[in-house]
N, C-alpha and C positions, 0 to 999 in steps of 0.2 A: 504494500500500500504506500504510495507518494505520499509526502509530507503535504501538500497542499487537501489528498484525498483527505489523510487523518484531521487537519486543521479544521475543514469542513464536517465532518463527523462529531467535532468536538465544539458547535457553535452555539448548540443549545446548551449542553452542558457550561459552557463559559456565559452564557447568559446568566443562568441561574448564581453564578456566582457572582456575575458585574451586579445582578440586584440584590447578591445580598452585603456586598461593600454601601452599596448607595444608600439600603436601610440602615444599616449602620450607620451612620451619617444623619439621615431626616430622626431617626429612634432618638437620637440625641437631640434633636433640633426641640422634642416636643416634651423630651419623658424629665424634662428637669421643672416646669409648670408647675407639677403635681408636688412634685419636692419645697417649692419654696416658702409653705407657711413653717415645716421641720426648719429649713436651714436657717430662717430668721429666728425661731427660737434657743438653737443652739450655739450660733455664729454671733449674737444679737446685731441683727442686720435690719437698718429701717427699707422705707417700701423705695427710696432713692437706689440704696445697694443691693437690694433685690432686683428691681431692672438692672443696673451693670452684669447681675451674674446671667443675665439671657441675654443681654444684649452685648456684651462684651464678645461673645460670638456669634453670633449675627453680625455685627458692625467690620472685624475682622476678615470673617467668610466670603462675605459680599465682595469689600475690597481688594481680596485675593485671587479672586475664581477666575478672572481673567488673565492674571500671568499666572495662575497654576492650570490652568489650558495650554496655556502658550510652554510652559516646562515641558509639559507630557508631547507635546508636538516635536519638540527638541531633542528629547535625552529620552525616548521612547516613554508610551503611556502607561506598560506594565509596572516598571519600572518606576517612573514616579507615583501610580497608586498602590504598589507594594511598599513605599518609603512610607506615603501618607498614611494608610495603614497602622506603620510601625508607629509612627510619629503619635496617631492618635490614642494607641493604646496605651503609650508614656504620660499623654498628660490628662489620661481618664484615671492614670494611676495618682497622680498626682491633686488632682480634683478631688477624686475619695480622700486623702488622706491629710485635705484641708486644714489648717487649724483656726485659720482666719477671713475672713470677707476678702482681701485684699487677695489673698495666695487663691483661692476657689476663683476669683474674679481673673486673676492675669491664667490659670490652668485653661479659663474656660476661653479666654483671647489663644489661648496655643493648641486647643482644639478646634479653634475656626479657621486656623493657619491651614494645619494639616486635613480640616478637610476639604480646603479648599482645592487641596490637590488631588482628595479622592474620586469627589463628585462630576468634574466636567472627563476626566479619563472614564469612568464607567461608559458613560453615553456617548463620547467619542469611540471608545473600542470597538462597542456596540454596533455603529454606523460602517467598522472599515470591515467586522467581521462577517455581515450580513450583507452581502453585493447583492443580491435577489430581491428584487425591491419589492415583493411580494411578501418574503421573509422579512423584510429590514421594518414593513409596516407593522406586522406584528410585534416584531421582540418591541420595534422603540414606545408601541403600545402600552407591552407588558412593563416595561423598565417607568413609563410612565404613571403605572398604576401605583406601583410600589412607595409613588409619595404620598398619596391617597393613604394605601394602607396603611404607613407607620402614622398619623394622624392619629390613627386611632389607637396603635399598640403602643405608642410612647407612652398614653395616659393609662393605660391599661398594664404595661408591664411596672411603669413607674408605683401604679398606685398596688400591685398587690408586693412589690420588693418591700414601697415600705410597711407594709402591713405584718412585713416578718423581718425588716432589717433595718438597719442605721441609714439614712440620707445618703452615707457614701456610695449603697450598694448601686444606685441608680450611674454609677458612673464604675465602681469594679465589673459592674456586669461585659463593659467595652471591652476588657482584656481577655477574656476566653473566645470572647464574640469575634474578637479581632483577630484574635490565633487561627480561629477556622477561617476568615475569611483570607486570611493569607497564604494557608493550608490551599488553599481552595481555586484562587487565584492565580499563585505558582504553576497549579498541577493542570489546569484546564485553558486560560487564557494566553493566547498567544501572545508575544514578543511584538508589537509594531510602533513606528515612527516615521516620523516625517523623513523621507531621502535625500527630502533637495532641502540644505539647511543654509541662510546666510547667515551674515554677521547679526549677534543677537540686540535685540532691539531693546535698551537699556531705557532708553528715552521713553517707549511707548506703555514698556511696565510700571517705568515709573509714573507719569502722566493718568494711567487708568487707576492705578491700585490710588494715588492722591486724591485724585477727582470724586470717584465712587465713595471711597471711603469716609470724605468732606460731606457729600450728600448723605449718604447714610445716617454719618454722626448726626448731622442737623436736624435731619427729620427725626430720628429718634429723640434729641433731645429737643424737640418744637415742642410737646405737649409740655414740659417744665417750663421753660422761658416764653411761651409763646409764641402761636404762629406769627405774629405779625411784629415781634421783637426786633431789633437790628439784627441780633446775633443769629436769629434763625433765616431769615430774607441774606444777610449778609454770606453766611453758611452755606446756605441752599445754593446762591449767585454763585459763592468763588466754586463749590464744585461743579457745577454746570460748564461753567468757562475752561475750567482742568480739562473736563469731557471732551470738550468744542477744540482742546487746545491740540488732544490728544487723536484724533479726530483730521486736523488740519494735517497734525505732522504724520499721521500713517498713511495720509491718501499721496505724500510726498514721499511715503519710503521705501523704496524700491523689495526692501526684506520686514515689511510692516509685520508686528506681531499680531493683528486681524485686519479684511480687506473692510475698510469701511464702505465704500462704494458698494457694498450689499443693500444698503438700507436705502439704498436709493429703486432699492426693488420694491413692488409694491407689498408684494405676497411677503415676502422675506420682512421687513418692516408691519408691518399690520398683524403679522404672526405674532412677532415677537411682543408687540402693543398687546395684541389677545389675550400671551400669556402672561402680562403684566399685569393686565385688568381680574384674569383669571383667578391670579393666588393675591390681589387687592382684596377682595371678595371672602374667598378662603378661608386667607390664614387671620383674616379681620374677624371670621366667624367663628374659628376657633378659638379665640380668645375672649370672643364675650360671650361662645357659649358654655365656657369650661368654666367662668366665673356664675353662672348663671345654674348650671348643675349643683356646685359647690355653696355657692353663697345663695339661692332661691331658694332649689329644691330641699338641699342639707346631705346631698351625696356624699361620700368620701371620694377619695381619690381612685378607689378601686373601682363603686359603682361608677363614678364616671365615664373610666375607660370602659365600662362594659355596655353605657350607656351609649355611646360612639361607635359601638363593632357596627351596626347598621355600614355608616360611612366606608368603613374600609373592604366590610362584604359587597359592596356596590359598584364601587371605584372597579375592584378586581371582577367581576364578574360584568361589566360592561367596557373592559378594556378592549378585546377584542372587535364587539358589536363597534364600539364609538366609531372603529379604523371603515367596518364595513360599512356603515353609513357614510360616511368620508367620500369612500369613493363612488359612491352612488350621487353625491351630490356634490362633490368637491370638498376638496380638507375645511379650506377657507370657512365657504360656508356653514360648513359642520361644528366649526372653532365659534361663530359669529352665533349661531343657534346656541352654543351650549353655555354662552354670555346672558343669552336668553332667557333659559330658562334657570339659569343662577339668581336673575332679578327675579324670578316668578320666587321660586324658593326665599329670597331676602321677606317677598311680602308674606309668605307663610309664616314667618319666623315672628310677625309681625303680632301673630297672634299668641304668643307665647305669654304665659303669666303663672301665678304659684301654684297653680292648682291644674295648670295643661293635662291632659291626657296625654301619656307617652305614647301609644302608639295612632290613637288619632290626630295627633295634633304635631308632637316633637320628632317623632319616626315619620312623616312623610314629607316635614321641612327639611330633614337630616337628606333622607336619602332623594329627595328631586337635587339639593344642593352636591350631592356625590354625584348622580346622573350628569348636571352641568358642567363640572370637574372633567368627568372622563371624555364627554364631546369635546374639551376645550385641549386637554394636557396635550394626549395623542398625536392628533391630527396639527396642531399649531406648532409642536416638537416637530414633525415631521417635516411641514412647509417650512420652519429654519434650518435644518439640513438640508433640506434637497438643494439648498444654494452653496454650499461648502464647497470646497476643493478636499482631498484627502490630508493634505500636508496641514491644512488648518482645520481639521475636525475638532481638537482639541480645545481652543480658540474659539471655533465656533459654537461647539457645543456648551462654551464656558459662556455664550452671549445666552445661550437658552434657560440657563441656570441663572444667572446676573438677570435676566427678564424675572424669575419669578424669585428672586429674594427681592430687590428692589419695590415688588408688585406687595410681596407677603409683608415687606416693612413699612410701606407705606398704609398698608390695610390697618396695620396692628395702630401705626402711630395716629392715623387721622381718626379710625372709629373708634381707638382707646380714648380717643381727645374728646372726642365728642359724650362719649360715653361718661367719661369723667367731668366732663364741663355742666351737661344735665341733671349731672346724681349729686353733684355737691352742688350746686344753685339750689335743687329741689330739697335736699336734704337739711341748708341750712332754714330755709323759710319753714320748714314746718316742725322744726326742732327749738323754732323760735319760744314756744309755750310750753317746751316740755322743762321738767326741774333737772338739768344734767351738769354734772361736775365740768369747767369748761374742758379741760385736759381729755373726759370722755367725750364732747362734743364734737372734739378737734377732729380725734380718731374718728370718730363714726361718722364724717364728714372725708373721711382722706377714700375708704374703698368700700364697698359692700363688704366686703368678707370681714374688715376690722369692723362693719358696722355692726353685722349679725355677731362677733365676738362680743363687741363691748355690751351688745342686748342682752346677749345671756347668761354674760357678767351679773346683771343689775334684775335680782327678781323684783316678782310682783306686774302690777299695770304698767309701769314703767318700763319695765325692759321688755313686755310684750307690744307696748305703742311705739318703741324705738328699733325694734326689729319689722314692723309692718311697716315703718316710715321708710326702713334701709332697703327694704326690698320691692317695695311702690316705689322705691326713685331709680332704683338700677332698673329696674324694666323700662321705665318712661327712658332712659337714657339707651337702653337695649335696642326697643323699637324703633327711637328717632336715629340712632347708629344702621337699621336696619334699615329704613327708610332711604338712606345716605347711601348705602350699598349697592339695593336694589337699582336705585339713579346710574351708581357708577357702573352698574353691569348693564345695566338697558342702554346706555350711552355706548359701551362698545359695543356691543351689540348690535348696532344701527350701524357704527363706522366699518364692523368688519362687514356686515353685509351688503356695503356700500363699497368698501375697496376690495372685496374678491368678486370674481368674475363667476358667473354662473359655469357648472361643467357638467355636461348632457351623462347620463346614465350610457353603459354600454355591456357587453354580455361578461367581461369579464372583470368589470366589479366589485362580485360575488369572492372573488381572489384574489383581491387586491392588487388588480390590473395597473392600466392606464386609462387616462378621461381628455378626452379631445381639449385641448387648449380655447378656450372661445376666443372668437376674432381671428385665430391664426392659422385654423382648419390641418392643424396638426397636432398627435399627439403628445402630451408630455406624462412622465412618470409621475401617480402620487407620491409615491415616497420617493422618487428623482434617484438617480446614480449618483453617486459626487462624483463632480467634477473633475477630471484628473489636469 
């Protein structure tokens, strides 16, 4: 058997492994949530150093994923996600073994490094290992679901660890996880890299990782200083112009670390806008509905995650369907639809209050919001690769990922804002008449979850009118967050259906063929060959 035979033989099997690097990765992104009422009480961390421990990587991640694309295209992809790997299981050892807010804050900054170099190699591999662009619709399907489902295992694995373990465990759990994955990765995924290498583009790494990471920080810290502050406009401006700077000087570089003139495509740009808008939406939803489990209902951390398997049983079991619809209608399209009915889901969510029916009410908000997801992940992945070159899949695949953390931080930051801007307006007016020590007022003014603690601090009428007051204002903030949502997905939604071209139906479809190009009376591949 030829090596190229056995390489091919070996492409599902290296599938299953590139996604379970990439779970590894989003497990983390999600399963520390559920941890941080424990690590405030043992770390004594207020709610300022509780955001740095999630956002310290995320802020990182983001800023990185595009020269850790740009690595794996250089110095081969295996190669730099077998390093990231290692990397990340060092400093999940080191995050366990925290002794203070500061050490767990910069661990969780050196876990956003190395995954940065995990995640855009997965989906890059992915792309050069699947040439059968019938195949290649599937796996990047499958690989696409996999964000879907840690969603919901993060909160799920996180919440029964701690039910049997110390806070640390949510982060020891990375080093056996990491072992098999590199066990696994070695033994099944092939060796590949970019051939044609020039001189490395120092300027362009630098310029993206500044830019990105300037935006980032800003938006994350706009809900503190607010949006309309100097420091956050002033923030928001200088990394735009990094962007813009960086931007100018690769379409000048003859050995640019990504071809920016992509986005001058329309599909290729509009995609990527989709999948912005997409985890905008999301990971916005994720976050006010894991406070809303938590702090309405009175889940723990375990029912929560179990209260979420819906989402990630959904995600997976419509990964495939979303591609076959795709090609039935065009990816575009199918990305533009599934923005669609994401806003339909936002106004479900609408109805949500202390007393919702789970599975009338919160199970079919949950899962139309996963159905949206899987039409959008898929098919909008797909239409930003089909524009790639091989030599910059890496690169490129690191623009598909920078689209949806960008999209999942801007969610988190603008619906947290809003969410928090409505519950404390509403909470302090109607806490106006209640008898509360002011230091308890403060707190039960800063989150629901301190508001429900401080309630059931204080018996009697009192701390049952102060716990009905905390959670009538987070819902009123919940809804109007939702309301805010639904807008931003019905607005892409309209743009994607307006910048993709309709693509007629054809016999093969069903198999994730090709669809006539409209206006050009020629075929093009959904999932596209890269470019060589």
């Amino acid at each position: 058997m030829s090596a190229e035979v056995g390489r091919r033989s070996l492409r599902w099997p290296a599938l299953i492994a590139l996604c379970f690097a990439e779970l590894l990765i989003f497990v983390d992104n999600t399963i520390v949530n559920v941890a941080l009422p424990t690590i405030a009480d043992d770390l004594g961390a207020d709610n300022s150093g509780l955001q740095w421990v999630v956002d310290a990587y995320t802020l990182v991640f983001a800023g990185l994923l595009l020269a850790g694309g740009y690595l794996g295209d250089r110095f081969g992809r295996r190669m730099i996600l077998l390093a990231g790997v290692a990397g990340f299981m060092a400093f999940s050892a080191l995050a366990a073994m925290s002794g203070t807010l500061g050490q767990l804050i910069g661990a969780r900054a050196g876990l956003g490094l190395f995954a940065a170099l995990v995640f855009p190699a997965t989906l890059a591999i992915v792309v050069v290992i699947f040439d059968d662009v019938r195949e290649r619709a599937l796996a990047v399907a499958l690989w696409a679901a996999v964000a879907g489902v840690a969603i919901a295992i993060g909160p799920l694995l996180g919440g029964w660890l701690l039910e049997h373990y110390s806070w640390g465990a949510i982060f020891w759990v990375n080093v056996p996880a990491g072992a098999l994955t590199i066990i696994l990765v070695a033994t099944l995924v092939p060796a590949n890299r970019n051939p044609d290498i020039g001189p490395f583009d120092w300027c362009g790494v630098l310029l993206s990782t500044a830019g990105i990471s300037l935006f980032v920080y800003s938006v994350i810290e706009a809900p503190s200083h607010g949006w309309l502050s100097a420091r956050t406009i002033l923030g928001i401006g200088g990394g735009i112009l990094l962007i813009a700077l960086f931007a100018l000087w690769e379409r000048r570089n003859p050995h640019a670390l990504f071809e920016v003139r992509l986005f001058a495509d329309r599909g290729f740009a509009a995609a990527a806008l989709l999948m912005a808008f997409g985890f905008f939406a999301l990971m916005g939803f994720v976050f006010l509905v894991t406070q809303y489990f938590q702090g309405v209902r009175g889940y723990s951390p375990l029912e929560t995650g179990i209260a979420t398997l819906p989402f990630a049983v959904v995600m997976a079991v419509l990964a495939g369907p979303s591609m076959w619809l795709a090609a039935r209608v065009g990816a575009g399209r199918s990305a533009a639809f599934g923005s669609l009915v994401m806003a339909i889901s936002f106004c479900l969510t609408v109805q949500y209050d202390a007393d919702s029916s789970y599975w009338t009410v919160i199970f079919i908000a949950m899962t139309t919001m996963a159905a949206g997801v899987a039409l959008i992940s898929g098919p909008a992945t797909l239409l930003v690769l089909n524009e790639l070159s091989t030599g910059q899949a890496g690169a490129g695949a690191a623009v598909n990922d920078t689209s949806r953390e960008l999209g999942g931080t801007l969610g988190v930051a603008v619906l947290g804002s809003i969410l928090a801007s409505v519950y404390s307006s509403r909470v302090a007016d109607d806490l106006a008449g209640l008898p509360l020590p002011e230091q308890a007022r403060e707190v039960a003014q800063s989150s629901v979850m301190a508001g429900v603690q401080v309630a059931q601090s204080i018996p009697g009428e009192v701390g049952q009118r102060l716990e009905s007051i905390t959670t009538s204002a987070f819902l009123d903030g919940f809804h109007t967050a939702s309301w805010v949502a639904a807008a931003v997905a019905a607005v892409a939604a309209e743009i994607g259906w307006l910048l993709f071209e309709r693509r007629e139906a054809d016999e093969v479809f069903e198999e994730f063929g090709t669809v006539p190009d409209a206006g050009a009376g020629e075929s093009v591949d959904l999932g596209g060959q890269l470019r060589q």
